[in-house]
C-alpha positions, 0 to 999 in steps of 0.5 A: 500500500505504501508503494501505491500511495507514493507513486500516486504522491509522485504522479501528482506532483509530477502531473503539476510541475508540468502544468506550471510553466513560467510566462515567458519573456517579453521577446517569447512573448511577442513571437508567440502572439505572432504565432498565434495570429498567423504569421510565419517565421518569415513575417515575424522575423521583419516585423520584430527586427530579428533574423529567422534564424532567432525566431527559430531558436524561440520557438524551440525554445518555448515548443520545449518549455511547453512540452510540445511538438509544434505551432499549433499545440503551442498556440493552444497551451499558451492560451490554456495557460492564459499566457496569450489573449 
């Protein structure tokens, strides 16, 4: 019983670190909000002054903060998390 009321204890606490994902920064913020609206890399890229290659390295970045695969799911988790309007 103990062994089965640990592993529970470590799922939940497990379960909420991953719903706990910082604000990103003001930069993440802003590619992210582009993302949201439809831009391509490209297109954020101009509009932020910054090169694609930068842009990419952002939503790297905050694909792996947001434990997701792609644009999509990290519109969505971004939105979940109340981190985007």
């Amino acid at each position: 019983m103990v062994r089965t009321d640990d592993a529970r204890l470590e799922q939940r606490v497990h379960h909420r670190g991953m719903d706990e994902v910082p604000v990103p920064s003001s930069r993440k913020r802003e590619v992210l909000e582009l993302v949201a609206a439809g831009y391509a890399t490209k297109q954020i890229a101009a509009r932020l002054g910054i090169s694609t290659a930068a842009v990419d390295k952002h939503l790297r970045q905050l694909f792996r903060r947001y434990g997701v695969p792609n644009r999509a799911a990290l519109v969505g988790a971004a939105y979940r998390r109340a981190h985007i309007a």
